[in-house]
Residue, then its C-alpha position, 0 to 999 in steps of 0.5 A: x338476325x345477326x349476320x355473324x351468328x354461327x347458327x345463321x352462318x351455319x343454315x346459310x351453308x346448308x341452303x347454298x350447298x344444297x342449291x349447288x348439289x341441285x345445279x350439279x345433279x341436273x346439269x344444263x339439260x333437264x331442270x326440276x321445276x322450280x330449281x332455278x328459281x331457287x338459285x337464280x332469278x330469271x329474265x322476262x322477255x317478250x318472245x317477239x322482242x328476240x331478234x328472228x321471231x316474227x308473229x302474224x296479225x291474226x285478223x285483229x289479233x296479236x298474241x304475245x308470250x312472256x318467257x322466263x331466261x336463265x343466265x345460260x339460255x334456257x327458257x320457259x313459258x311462263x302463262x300464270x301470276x303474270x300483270x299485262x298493261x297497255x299504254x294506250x287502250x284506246x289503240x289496243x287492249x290486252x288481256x290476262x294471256x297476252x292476246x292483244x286486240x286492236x280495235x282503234x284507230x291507228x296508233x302507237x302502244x306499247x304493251x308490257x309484261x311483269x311477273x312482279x321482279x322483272x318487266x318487259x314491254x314492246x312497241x306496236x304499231x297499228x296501221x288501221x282496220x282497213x288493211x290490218x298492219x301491225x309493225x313491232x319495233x323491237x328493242x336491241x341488246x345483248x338481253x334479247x339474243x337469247x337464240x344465239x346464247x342458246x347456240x353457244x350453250x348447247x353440245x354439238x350432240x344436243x344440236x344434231x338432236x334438235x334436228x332428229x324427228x324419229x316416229x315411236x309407232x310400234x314399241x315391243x310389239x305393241x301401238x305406242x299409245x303409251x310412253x316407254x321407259x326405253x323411248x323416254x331414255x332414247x329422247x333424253x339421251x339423244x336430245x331429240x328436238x321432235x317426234x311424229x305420231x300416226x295412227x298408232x300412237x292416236x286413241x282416245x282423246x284422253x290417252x292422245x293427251x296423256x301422251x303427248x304430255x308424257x313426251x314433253x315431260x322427257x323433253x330436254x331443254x326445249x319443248x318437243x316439236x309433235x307432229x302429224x299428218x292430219x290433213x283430212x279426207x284421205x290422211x286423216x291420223x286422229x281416230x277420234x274428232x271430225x273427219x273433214x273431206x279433204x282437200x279436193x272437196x275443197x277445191x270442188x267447193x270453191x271457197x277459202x272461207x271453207x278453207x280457212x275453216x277447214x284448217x281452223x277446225x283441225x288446228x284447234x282439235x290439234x292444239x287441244x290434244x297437245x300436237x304442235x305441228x300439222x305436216x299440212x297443207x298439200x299445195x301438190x298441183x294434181x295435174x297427172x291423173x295417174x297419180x298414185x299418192x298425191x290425186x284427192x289430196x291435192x286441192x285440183x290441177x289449177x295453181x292459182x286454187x291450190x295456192x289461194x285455198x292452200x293459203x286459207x288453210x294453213x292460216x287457219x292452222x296457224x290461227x291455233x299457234x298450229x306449225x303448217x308445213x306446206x308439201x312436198x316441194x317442189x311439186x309432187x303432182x305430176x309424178x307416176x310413181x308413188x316414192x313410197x314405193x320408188x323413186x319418181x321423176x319429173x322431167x321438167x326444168x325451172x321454166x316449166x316449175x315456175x309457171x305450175x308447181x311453184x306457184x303455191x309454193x311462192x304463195x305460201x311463203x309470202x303468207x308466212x309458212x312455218x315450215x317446208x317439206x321436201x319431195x323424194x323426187x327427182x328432178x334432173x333438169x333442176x339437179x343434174x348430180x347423179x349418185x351411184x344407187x346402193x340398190x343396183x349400182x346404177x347412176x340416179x339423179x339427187x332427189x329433191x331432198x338430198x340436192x343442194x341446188x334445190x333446197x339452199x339453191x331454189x328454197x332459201x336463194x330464189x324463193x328467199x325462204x328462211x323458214x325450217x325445212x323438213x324432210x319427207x319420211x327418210x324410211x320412204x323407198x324412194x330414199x331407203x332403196x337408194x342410200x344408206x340412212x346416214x348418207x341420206x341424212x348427211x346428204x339432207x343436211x347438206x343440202x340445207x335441210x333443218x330436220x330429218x324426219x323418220x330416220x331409220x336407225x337413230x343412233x347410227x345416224x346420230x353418230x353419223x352426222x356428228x362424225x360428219x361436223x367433226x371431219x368436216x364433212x358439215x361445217x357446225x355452221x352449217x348445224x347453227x343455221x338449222x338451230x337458229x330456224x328451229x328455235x326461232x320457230x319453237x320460239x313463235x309458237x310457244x313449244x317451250x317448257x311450261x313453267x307451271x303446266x295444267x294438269x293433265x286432267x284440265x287439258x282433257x276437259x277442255x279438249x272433249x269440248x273441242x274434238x268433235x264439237x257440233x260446231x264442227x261437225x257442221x264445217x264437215x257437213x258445209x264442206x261434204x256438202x257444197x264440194x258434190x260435183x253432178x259431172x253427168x246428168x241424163x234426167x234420172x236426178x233428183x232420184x225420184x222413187x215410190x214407197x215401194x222401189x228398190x234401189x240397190x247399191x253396188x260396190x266395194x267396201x264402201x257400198x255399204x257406206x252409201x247404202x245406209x246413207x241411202x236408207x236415210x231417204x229410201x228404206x227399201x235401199x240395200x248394199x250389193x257387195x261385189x267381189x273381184x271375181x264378179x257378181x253372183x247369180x243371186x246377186x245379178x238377180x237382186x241388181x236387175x230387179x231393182x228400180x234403180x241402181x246406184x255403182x259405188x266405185x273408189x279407187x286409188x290409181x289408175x290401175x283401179x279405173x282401167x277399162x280391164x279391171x273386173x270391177x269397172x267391167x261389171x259396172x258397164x255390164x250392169x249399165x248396159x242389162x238393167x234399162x233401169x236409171x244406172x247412177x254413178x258415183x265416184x268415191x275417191x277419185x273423180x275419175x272413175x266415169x272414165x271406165x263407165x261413161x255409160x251411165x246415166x248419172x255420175x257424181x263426184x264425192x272426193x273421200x269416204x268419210x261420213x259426211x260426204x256419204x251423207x251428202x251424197x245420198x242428200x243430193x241424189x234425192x235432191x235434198x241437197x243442190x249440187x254446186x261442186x265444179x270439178x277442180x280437175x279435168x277428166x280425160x277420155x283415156x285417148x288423148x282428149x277431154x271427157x270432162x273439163x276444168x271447171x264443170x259441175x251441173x245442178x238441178x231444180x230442187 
């Protein structure tokens, strides 16, 4: 064709009017798919050759992700029509989505990537199957300082964004199970970086994907960080998939390899829902028995086994691109107040930290934690600034989150982390009671903080914060850093634009083969099972009962739980519900007639287990009337003999989900040896020991 007919002149115009008008029309912020490429062609890069982005060897594993890069910074995960090639199979091979595997010799390959226009490649350095090693020697250049063409490409607005993770669990009314228009509209426009869900949000696998999909398609430049708490046992978000013990069963079953499979369970059930980020593991050191909030979710009251259990788990997550975010630092364990509902205070100095809470903390980071999160906590010994309380007007000491000394002093400085730090829930007490929310936020960012979670009044904040940079109250440098992490990290795990996304139906196919797979199911039978703890045993277990006998089951709500766990192996087995006020005349009745008794005690707090409470009361009463086997069981909290010592057998169950029930009822009637041991000592109440560190009984079978 002629380049100088009218007519190819004339379509030449139209084609670059219209790609200009595209440009126009969706700015910087928000691209059609596929609209760049019709004006530009991108770059190829492989994401671990960007200077920052580290990736873990995963056993014998490394996988690369290949991104598109436009001239001004954006980014999209390209996952189709891609060629991968090693230079040197016999070193490592790689497949169709870029997952190296190593199972050679030591050796150099190098590994590249081409989408038929544009190639990349790295250079990878195998150092045996021995100790697993792999060192990536990354080309320099201005083609890979991608972060910092992104940084000087965004608004001060879209940074402050990025630093935002506000929860969206009620909306008009209603659980925010789907995406509303007005959400959509507040991600948009104040380009937030991240959002929490909880158990609101969480239905059906099928509408848990919908909705994270819906949340990244209003997305701006970047992918949304979507979080949750889904630690297992106690705080479990998900309503539907495998409901794993927790972690101080984990501790009681003393093994990183459940550990590492605990984790490795919940970061794939996350990953097939669409979720990134887990707020998980709880590296808290238990060592108050008062504990209000932290107690089962902790691993024990030993350092060295949070932190080496601690460990197992968070690669477990991360072995499913999951972000595990370690909490709440720097240690919430010893505290008698819960911060959701007050300001707690730990009255110790670095020594003291250094040689106990810390130590998980240390663990993690040299392990490669993604992410930290702070602890509404004071620490005055650490942090001696005191800001007037806008509840009372009194002096406070700086809660962790806020204090500078702690996050830019003891994270970054001393402990030498440059991961992205998080705060805990900014609608907390211990942080709303005190501070408004934009002098909380601002304090936050100050003090080295990368993300802001749960910020009440978004908008207000926003504005805030941004008020702040620009009357020098933040420098912008100080707004960079927390970018850069916050990138870098998006970056390593792949939250980025998908170029050519599945389709929603594809992702809830594949995830109904996950939630809640038989596979899984026997981790949480594993776990269940091994983290019984038999503290006490008179000769009463293995229960051994006639046809005939009865066996009742008293307690709260979960009495009947137990109950029907019971009923799998004794059917002449019923639940006795007792009430605050005690039990009924027909009830007492029901108790001493049967042959044996077992008291399904749970609680959460001290208050629970004191010797005055109505219900520890009737369960020494009815050890002391029956003279019938009395055997006790401790739900949630190991504790709980303290209020009951009398009787004749006590086991310790650590969480109220289906499996630990069903371990329980085995173990009682010797279809299951305990070997738990307690990962926590159980005082006496007068200053001594009931039961100490480490023990745990068995039987014969």
């Amino acid at each position: 064709m002629n380049p100088g007919d009218k007519r190819t002149r004339a379509c030449l115009a139209a084609f670059l009017t219209m790609a200009f008008a595209i440009v126009l029309s969706t700015g910087a912020s928000g691209y059609p798919p596929n609209a760049k490429a019709q004006v530009q062609i991108p770059d190829l890069i492989l994401h671990l050759n960007i200077p920052g982005v580290e990736q873990q060897l995963l056993g014998d594993e490394l996988p690369l992700l290949a991104l598109h890069v436009y001239r001004d910074g954006y980014m999209e995960k390209v996952t189709r029509r891609l060629q991968w090639k090693s230079s040197n199979k016999n070193v490592a091979s790689v497949d169709e989505h870029g997952l190296v595997q190593f199972a050679g010799p030591p050796g150099t390959v190098f590994v590249s990537v081409s989408d038929g226009r544009v190639k990349d490649r790295i250079e990878l350095v195998y150092r045996g199957q021995e100790t697993p090693r792999v060192t990536v020697f990354k080309p320099k250049g201005e083609r890979y300082a991608l972060i910092q063409k992104a940084l000087a490409q965004l608004t001060l607005e879209e940074k402050i964004g990025q630093m935002m993770m506000p929860d969206f669990r009620r909306a008009q009314g209603k659980n925010g199970t789907a995406l509303s228009p007005g959400i959509a509209e507040t991600i948009q426009q104040h380009h937030i970086g991240g959002v929490i869900l909880f158990r609101e949000n969480v239905g059906t696998t099928e509408q848990t994907i919908r909705l994270v999909h819906e949340y990244q398609q209003a997305a701006q430049k970047y992918g949304l960080l979507v979080a949750i708490d889904q630690e297992g046992g106690v705080v479990s978000r998900l309503q539907s998939g495998t409901d794993l013990p927790g972690n101080m069963a984990l501790g009681a079953a003393r093994s990183r390899a459940l550990a590492w499979r605990a984790g490795d369970v919940i970061g794939s059930e996350l990953a097939s829902l669409g979720i990134n980020t887990n707020f998980a593991p709880d590296l808290d050191v238990n060592n108050n028995p008062d504990n209000p909030v932290i107690g089962v979710r902790s691993f024990g009251e030993d350092p060295q086994l949070v932190g080496d259990l601690g460990v197992a788990y968070m690669r477990g997550l991360q072995h499913n691109g999951i972000i595990a975010t370690v909490k709440h630092f720097p240690g919430h364990g010893d505290t008698a107040v819960d911060s959701h509902l007050g300001l707690p205070q730990v009255p110790y100095g670095l020594e003291r930290l250094a040689n106990l809470e810390l130590i998980p903390f240390r663990q993690a980071i040299a392990a490669g934690a993604d992410a930290i999160m702070t602890a509404h906590v004071t620490y005055p010994k650490l942090e001696a600034a005191t800001v007037p309380s806008q509840k009372d007007g009194s002096n406070i000491a700086l809660p962790a989150t806020l204090s500078p000394v702690i996050i830019s002093g003891l994270i970054r400085e001393k402990l030498g982390f440059d991961g992205v730090i998080f705060t805990d829930a900014m609608n907390m007490q211990a942080i709303s009671d005190h501070f408004g929310q934009t002098d909380a936020a601002i304090r936050a960012i100050q003090a080295g903080v990368d993300i802001v979670l749960m910020p009440l009044e978004l908008e207000q904040v926003i504005q805030g914060v941004a008020d702040a940079v620009r009357q020098g109250e933040i420098p912008e440098a100080r707004i960079d850093q927390s970018l850069r992490r916050i990138l870098t990290l998006k970056i390593k795990r792949g939250i980025l634009k998908e170029e050519d996304p599945e389709t929603i139906e594809a992702e809830q196919i594949r995830a109904q083969e996950v939630i809640g797979s038989p596979e899984h199911r026997r981790v949480e039978s594993d776990i269940a099972a091994r983290s019984i703890t038999l503290v006490k045993n008179s000769g009463v277990l293995p229960l051994k009962l006639a046809e005939e006998q009865k066996l009742v089951a008293v307690g709260g709500e979960y009495a009947h739980h137990l109950a029907e766990a019971l009923k799998k192996h004794h059917a002449q087995t019923t639940a006795v519900r007792l009430q605050r006020r005690g039990l009924t005349a027909a009830q007492w009745k029901q108790v001493l007639q049967a042959d044996a008794v077992v008291l399904a005690s749970c609680t959460a707090d001290v208050k629970g287990r004191s010797l005055q409470d109505p219900e520890m009361k009737v369960y020494r009463q009815i050890a002391e009337r029956t003279g019938k086997p009395i055997i006790g069981v401790g739900i949630r909290n190991p504790y709980d003999i303290m209020a009951y010592p009398g009787v004749d057998a006590y086991l310790a169950q650590y969480g109220y989900r289906t499996a630990s029930f069903a371990a329980t009822a085995e173990t009682i009637f010797g279809w299951n040896l305990p070997a738990g041991r307690l990962p926590v000592t159980i005082p006496d109440g007068k200053g001594g020991t009931l039961y100490p560190y480490g023990h745990g009984l068995t039987f014969e079978p």
